[in-house]
DRENPA-3360 file (N, C-alpha, C; in nm, 2 decimals, always signed):
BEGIN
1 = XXXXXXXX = +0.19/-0.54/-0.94/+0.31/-0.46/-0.96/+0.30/-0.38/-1.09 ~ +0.19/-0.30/-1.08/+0.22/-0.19/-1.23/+0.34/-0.08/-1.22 ~ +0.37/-0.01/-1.10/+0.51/+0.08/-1.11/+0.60/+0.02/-1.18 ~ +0.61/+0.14/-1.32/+0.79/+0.09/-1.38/+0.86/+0.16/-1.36 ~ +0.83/+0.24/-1.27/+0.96/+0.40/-1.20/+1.02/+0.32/-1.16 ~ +1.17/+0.34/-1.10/+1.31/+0.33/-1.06/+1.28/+0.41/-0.96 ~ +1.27/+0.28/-0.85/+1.26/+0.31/-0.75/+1.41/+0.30/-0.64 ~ +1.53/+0.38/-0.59/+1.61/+0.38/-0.49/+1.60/+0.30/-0.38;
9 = XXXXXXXX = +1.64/+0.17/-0.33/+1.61/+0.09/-0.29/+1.70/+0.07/-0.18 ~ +1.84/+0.16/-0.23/+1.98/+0.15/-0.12/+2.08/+0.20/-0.20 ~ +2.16/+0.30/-0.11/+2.27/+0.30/-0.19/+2.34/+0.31/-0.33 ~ +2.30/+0.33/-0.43/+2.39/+0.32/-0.56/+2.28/+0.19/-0.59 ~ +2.20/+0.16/-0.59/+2.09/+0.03/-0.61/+1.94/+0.08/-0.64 ~ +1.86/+0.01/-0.74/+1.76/+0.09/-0.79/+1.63/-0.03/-0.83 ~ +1.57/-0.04/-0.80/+1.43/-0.13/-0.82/+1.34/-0.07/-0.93 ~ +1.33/-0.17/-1.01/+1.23/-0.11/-1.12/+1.09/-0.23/-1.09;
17 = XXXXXXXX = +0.96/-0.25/-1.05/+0.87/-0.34/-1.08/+0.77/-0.35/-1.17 ~ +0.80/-0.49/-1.24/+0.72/-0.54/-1.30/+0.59/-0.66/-1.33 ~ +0.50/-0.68/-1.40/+0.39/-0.79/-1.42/+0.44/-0.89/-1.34 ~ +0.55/-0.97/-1.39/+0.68/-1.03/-1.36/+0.71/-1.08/-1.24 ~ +0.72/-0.95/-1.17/+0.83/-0.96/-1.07/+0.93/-0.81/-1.03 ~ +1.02/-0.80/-1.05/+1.14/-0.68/-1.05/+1.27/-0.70/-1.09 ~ +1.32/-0.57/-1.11/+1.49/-0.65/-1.15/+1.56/-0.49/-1.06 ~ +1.69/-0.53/-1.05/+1.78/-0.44/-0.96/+1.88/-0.39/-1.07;
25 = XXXXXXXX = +1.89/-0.26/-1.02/+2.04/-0.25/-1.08/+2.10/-0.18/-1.04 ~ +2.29/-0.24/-0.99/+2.38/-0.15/-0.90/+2.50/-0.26/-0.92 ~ +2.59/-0.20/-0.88/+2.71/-0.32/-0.86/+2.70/-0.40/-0.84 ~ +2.82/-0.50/-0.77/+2.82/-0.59/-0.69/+2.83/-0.55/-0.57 ~ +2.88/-0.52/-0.53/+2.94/-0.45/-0.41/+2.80/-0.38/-0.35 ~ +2.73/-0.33/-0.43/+2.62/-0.24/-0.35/+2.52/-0.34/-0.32 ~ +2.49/-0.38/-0.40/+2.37/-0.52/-0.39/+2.41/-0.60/-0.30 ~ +2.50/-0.65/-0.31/+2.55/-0.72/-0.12/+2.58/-0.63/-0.02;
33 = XXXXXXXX = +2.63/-0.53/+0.01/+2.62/-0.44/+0.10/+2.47/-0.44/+0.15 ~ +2.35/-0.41/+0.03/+2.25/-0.37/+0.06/+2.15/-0.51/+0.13 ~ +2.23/-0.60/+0.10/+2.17/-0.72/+0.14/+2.02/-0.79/+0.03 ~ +2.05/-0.72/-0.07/+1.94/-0.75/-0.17/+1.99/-0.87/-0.31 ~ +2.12/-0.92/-0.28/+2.14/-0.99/-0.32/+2.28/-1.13/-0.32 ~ +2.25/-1.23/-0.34/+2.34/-1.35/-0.27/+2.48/-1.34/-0.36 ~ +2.57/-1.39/-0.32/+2.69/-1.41/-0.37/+2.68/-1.52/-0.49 ~ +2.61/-1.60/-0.44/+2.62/-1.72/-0.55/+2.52/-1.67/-0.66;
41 = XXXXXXXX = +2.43/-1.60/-0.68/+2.39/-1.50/-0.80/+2.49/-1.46/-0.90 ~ +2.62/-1.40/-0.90/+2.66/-1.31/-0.95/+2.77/-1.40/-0.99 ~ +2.80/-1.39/-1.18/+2.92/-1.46/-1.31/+3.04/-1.41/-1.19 ~ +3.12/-1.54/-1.20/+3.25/-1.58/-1.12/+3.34/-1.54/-1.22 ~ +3.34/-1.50/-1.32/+3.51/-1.48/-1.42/+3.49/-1.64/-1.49 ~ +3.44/-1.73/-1.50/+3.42/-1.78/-1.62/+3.42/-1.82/-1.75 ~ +3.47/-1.85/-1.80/+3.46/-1.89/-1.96/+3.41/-1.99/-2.00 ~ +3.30/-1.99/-2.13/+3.25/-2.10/-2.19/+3.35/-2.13/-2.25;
49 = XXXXXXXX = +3.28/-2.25/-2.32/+3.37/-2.35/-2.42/+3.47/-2.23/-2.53 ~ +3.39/-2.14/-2.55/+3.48/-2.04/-2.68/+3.56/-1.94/-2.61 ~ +3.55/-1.98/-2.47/+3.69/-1.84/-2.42/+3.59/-1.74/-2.40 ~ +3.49/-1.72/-2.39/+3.46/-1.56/-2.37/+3.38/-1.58/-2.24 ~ +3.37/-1.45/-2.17/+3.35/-1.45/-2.03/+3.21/-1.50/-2.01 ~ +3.16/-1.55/-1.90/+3.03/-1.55/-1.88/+2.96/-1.47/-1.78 ~ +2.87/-1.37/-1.85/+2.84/-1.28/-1.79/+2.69/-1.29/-1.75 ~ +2.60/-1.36/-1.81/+2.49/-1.42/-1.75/+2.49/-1.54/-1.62;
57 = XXXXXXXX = +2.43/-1.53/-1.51/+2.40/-1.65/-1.39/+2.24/-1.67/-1.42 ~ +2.19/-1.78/-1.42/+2.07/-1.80/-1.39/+2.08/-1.93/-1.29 ~ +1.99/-1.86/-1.16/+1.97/-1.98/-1.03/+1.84/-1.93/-0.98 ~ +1.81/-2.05/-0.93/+1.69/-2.02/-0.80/+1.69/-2.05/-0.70 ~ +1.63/-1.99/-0.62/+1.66/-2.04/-0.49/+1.49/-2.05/-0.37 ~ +1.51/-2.00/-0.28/+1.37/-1.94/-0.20/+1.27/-1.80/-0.28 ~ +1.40/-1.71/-0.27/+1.36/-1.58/-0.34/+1.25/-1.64/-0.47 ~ +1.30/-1.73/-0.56/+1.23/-1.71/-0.69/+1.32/-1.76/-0.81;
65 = XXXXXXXX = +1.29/-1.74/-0.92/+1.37/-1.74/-1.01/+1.46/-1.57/-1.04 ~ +1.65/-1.62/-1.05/+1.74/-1.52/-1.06/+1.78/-1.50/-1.12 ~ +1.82/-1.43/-1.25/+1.93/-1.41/-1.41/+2.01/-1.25/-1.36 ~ +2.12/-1.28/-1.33/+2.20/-1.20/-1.29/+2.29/-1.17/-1.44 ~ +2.25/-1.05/-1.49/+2.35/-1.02/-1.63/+2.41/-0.90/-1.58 ~ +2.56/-0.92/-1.57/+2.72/-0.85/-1.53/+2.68/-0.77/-1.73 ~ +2.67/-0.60/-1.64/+2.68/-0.51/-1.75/+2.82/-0.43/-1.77 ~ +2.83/-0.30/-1.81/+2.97/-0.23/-1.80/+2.95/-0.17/-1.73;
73 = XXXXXXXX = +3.08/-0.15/-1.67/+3.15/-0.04/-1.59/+3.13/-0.12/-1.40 ~ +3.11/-0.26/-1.45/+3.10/-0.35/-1.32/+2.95/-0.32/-1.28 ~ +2.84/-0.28/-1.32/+2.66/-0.27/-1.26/+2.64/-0.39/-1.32 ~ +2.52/-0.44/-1.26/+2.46/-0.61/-1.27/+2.33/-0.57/-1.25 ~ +2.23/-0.59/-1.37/+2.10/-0.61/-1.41/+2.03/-0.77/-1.36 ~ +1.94/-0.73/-1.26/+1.97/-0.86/-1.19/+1.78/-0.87/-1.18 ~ +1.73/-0.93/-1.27/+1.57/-0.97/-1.27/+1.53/-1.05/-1.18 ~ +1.42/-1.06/-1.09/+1.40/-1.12/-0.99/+1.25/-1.18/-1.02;
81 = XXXXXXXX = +1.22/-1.27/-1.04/+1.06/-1.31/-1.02/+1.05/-1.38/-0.90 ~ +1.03/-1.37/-0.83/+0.93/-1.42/-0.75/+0.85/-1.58/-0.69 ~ +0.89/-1.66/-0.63/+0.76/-1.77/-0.62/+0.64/-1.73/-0.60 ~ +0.55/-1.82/-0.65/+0.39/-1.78/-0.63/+0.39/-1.72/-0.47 ~ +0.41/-1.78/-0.40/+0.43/-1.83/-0.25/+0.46/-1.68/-0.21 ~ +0.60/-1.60/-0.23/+0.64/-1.52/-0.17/+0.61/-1.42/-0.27 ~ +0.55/-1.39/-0.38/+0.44/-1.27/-0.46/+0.33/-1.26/-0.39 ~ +0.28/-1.38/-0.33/+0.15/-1.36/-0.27/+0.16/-1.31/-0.08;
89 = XXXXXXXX = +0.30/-1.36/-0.05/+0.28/-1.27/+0.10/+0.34/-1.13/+0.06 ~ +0.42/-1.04/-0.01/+0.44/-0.92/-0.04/+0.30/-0.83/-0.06 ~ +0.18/-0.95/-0.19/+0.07/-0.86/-0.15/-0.02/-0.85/-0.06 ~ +0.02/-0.96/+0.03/-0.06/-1.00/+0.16/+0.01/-0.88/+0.23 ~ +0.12/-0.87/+0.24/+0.16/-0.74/+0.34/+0.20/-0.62/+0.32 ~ +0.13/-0.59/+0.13/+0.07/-0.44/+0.11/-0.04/-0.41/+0.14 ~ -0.14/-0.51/+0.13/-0.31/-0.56/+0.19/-0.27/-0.46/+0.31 ~ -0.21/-0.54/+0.42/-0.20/-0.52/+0.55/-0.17/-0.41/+0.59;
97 = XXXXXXXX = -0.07/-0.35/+0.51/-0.07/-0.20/+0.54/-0.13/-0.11/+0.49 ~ -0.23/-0.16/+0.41/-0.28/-0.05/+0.31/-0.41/-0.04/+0.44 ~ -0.42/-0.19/+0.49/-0.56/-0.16/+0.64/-0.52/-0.11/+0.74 ~ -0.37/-0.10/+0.79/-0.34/-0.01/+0.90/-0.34/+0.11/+0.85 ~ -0.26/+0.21/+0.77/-0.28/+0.30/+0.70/-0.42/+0.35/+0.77 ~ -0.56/+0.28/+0.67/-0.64/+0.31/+0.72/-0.71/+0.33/+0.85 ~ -0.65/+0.20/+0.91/-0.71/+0.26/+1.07/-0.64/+0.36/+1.12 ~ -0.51/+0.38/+1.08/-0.46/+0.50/+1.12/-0.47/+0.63/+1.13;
105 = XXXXXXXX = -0.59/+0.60/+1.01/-0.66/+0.75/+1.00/-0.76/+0.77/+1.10 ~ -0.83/+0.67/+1.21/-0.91/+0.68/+1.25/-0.88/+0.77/+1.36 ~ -0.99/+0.78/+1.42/-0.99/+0.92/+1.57/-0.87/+0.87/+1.65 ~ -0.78/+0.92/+1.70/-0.69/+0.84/+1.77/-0.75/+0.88/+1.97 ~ -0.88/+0.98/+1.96/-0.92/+1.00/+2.10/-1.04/+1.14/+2.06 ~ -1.13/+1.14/+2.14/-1.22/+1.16/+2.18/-1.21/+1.37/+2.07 ~ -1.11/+1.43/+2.13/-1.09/+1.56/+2.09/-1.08/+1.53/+1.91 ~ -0.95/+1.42/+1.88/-0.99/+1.38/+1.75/-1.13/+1.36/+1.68;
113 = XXXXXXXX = -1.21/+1.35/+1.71/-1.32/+1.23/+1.66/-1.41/+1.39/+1.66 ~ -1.40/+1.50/+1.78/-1.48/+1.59/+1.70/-1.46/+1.68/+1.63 ~ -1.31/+1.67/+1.64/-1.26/+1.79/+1.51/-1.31/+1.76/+1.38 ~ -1.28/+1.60/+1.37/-1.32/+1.54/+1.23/-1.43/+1.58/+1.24 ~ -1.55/+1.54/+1.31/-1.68/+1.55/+1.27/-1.68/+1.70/+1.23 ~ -1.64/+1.81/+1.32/-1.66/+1.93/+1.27/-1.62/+1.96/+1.18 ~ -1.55/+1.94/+1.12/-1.48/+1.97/+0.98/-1.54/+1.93/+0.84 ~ -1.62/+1.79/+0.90/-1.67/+1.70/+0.79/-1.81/+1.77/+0.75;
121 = XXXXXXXX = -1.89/+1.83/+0.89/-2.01/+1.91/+0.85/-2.01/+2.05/+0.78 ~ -1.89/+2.13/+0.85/-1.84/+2.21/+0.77/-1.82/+2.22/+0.64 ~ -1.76/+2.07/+0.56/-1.74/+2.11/+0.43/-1.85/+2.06/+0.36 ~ -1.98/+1.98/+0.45/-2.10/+1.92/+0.39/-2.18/+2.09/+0.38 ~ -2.20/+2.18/+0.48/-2.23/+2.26/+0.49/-2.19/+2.35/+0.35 ~ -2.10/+2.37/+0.32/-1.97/+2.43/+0.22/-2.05/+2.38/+0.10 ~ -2.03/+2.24/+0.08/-2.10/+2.18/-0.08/-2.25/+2.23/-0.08 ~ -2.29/+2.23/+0.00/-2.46/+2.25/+0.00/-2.44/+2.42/-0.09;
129 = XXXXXXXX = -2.43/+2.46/-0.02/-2.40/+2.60/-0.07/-2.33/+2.63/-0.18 ~ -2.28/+2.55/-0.22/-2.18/+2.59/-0.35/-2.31/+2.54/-0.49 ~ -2.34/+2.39/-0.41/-2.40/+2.31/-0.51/-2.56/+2.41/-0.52 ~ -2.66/+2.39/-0.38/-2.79/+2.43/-0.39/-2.79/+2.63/-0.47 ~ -2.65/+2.67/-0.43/-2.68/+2.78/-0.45/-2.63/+2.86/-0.62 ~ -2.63/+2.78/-0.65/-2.56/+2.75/-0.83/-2.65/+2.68/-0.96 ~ -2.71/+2.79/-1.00/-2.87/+2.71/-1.11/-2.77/+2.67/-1.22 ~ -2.67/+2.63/-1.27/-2.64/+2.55/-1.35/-2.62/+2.44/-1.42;
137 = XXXXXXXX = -2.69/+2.36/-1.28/-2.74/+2.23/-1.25/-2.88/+2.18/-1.32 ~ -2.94/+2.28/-1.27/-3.11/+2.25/-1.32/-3.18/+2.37/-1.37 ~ -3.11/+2.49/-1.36/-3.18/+2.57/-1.32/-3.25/+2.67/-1.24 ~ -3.23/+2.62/-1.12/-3.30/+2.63/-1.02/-3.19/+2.66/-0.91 ~ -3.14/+2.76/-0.80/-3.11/+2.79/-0.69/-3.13/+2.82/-0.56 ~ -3.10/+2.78/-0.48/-3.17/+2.87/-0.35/-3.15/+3.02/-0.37 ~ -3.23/+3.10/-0.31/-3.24/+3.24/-0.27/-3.13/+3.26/-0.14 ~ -3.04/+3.42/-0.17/-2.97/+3.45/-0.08/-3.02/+3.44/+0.03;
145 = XXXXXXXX = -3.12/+3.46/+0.08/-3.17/+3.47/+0.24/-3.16/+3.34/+0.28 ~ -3.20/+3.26/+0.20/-3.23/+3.13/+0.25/-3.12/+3.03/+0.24 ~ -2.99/+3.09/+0.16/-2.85/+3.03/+0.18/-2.79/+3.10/+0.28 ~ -2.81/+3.20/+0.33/-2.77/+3.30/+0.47/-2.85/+3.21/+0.56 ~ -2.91/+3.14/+0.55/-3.02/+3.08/+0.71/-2.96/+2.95/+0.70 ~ -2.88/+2.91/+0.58/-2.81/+2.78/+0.61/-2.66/+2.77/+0.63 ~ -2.60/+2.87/+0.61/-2.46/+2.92/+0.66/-2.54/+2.93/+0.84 ~ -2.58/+3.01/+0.83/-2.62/+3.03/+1.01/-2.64/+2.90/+1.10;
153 = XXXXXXXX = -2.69/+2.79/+1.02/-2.75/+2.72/+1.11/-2.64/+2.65/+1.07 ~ -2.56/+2.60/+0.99/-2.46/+2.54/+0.94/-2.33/+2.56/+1.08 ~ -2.32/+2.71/+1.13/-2.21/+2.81/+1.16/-2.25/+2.66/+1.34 ~ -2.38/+2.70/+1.34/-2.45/+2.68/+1.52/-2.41/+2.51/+1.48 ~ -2.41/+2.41/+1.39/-2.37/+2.31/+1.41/-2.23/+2.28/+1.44 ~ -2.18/+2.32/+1.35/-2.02/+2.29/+1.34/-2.01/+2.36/+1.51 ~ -2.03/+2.47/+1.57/-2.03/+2.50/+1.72/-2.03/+2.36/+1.79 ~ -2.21/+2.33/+1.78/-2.27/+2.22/+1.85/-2.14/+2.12/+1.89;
161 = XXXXXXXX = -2.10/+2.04/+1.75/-2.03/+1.98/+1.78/-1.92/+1.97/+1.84 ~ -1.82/+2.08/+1.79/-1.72/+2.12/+1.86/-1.73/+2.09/+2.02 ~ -1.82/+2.16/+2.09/-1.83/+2.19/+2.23/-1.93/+2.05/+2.29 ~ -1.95/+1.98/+2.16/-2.05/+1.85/+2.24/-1.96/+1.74/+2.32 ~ -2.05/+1.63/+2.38/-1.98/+1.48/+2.43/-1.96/+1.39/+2.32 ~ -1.87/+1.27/+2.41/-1.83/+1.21/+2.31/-1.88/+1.07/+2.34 ~ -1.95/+0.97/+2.30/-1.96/+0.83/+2.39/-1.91/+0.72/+2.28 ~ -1.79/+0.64/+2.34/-1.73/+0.61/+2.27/-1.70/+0.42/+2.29;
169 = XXXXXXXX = -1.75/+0.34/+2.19/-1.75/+0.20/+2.20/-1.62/+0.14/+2.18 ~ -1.57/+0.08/+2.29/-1.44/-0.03/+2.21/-1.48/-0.15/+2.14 ~ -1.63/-0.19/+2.17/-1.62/-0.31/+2.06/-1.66/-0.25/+1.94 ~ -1.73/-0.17/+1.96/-1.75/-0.11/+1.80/-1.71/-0.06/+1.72 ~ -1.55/-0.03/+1.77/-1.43/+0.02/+1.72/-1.34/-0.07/+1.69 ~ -1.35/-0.20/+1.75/-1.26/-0.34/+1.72/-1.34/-0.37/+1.62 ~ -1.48/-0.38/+1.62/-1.54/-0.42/+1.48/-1.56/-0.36/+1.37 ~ -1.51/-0.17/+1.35/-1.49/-0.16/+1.25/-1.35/-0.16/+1.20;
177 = XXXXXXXX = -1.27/-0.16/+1.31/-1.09/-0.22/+1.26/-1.07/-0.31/+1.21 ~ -1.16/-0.46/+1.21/-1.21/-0.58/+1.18/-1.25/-0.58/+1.00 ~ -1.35/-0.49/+0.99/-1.43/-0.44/+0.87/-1.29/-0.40/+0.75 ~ -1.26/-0.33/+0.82/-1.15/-0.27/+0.75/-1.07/-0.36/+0.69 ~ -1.01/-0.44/+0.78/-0.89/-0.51/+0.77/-0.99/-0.63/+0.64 ~ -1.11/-0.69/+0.70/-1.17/-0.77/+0.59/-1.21/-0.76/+0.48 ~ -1.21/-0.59/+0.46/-1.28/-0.57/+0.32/-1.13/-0.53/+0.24 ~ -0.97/-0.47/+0.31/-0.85/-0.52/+0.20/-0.82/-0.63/+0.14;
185 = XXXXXXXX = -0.87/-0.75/+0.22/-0.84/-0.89/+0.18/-0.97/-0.90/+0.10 ~ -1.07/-0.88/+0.11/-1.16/-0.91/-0.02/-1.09/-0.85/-0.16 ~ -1.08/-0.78/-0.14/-1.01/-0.70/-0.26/-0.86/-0.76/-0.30 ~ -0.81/-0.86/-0.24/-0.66/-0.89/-0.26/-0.70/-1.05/-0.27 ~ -0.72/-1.14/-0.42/-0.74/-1.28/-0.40/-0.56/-1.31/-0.35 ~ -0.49/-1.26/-0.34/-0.37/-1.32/-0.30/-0.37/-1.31/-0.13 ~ -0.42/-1.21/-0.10/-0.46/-1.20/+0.03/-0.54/-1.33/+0.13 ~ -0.64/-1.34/+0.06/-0.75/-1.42/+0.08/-0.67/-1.59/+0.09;
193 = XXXXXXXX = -0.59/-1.62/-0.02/-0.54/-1.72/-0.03/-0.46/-1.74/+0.09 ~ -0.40/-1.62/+0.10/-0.28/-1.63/+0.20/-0.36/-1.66/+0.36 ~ -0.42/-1.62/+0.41/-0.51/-1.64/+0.51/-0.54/-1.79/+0.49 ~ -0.60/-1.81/+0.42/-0.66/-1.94/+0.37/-0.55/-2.03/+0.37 ~ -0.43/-2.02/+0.38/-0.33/-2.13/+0.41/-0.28/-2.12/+0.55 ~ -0.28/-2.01/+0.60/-0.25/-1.95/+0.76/-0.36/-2.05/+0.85 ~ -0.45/-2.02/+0.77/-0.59/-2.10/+0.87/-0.56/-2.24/+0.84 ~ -0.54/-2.31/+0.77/-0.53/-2.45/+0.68/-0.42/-2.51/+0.81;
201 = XXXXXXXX = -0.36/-2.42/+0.79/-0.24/-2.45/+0.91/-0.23/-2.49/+1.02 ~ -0.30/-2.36/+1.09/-0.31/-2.38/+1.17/-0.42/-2.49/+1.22 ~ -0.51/-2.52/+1.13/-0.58/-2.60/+1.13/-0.56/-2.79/+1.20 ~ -0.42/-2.80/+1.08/-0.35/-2.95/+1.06/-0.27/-2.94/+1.22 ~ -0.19/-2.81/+1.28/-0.11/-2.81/+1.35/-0.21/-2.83/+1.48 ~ -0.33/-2.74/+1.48/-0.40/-2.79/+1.59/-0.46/-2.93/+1.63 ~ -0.45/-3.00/+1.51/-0.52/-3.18/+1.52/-0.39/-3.26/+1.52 ~ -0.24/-3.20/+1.50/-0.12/-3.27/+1.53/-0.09/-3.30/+1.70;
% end
């Protein structure tokens, strides 16, 4: 959680996230409306021992640890950390979207899959030419004629493909949706853990 923008979360309600955890700030009224926050959170009209109001709550609950501080004008600064437990499925199910996302970019059908490709040779075509045809690199450039015979044959590919077939594998398409999805969780030890107790699970539940 590096974002410390103030993020709009609901209504008159605003999420800031931190190393931590996050904290909210909006009334009372909004934060229960918005369902982002419990009743038993929020200073009852209380007085300590010296008569003066209590405007701090600290509880926990499932959510995590809560410190509910009642500011002016009735808004409530309301810090939220987190359990390990439920920090680690949040990043378990940015992981998870961050892999659909991805597959989502994939070809979603056969006309997809060759535009992409045409487009992709197209701009490989494009770099070639910008890059081979520019001595400021080494020195050294292609000759106009011979960057005109690679635009030409460049032009007949990007065609080719356009107007080519398509042969298209479902397992090899489940296995790189697979890939996908395994190489976010490499990258997420909270991820990884979280699997690793899913499986654990299901593990004990299957020998129950």
């Amino acid at each position: 959680m590096a974002n410390h923008e103030n993020t709009i979360v609901a209504p008159g309600v605003t999420r800031t996230d931190r190393h931590w955890g996050y904290y909210l700030i909006g009334t009372r009224e909004d934060l229960l409306r918005a369902g982002l926050a419990k009743e038993s959170w929020f200073p009852t009209g209380q007085r300590d021992k010296r008569g003066r109001r209590i405007r701090a709550v600290h509880s926990e609950d499932q959510s995590g640890t809560v410190l509910c501080l009642e500011q002016v004008k009735g808004r409530c600064c309301v810090p939220i950390t987190p359990t390990r437990e439920k920090r680690e499925r949040e990043q378990f199910d940015e992981a998870m979207a961050e892999a659909n996302r991805k597959i989502e970019q994939l070809p979603k059908d056969a006309v997809a899959f060759l535009q992409d490709t045409a487009d992709k040779t197209e701009n490989l075509v494009g770099g070639c030419y910008e890059i081979f045809g520019n001595s400021k690199y080494d020195g050294y450039r292609l000759h106009p004629d011979t960057l005109a015979e690679v635009q030409r044959i460049g032009r007949h590919l990007v065609m080719a493909i356009e107007n080519g077939k398509v042969i298209f594998s479902p397992a090899d398409r489940a296995a790189a949706e697979r890939e996908i999805r395994a190489k976010i969780a490499e990258q997420d030890p909270a991820a990884q853990r979280f699997m690793y107790a899913i499986k654990a699970k299901a593990a004990r539940t299957g020998k129950a």
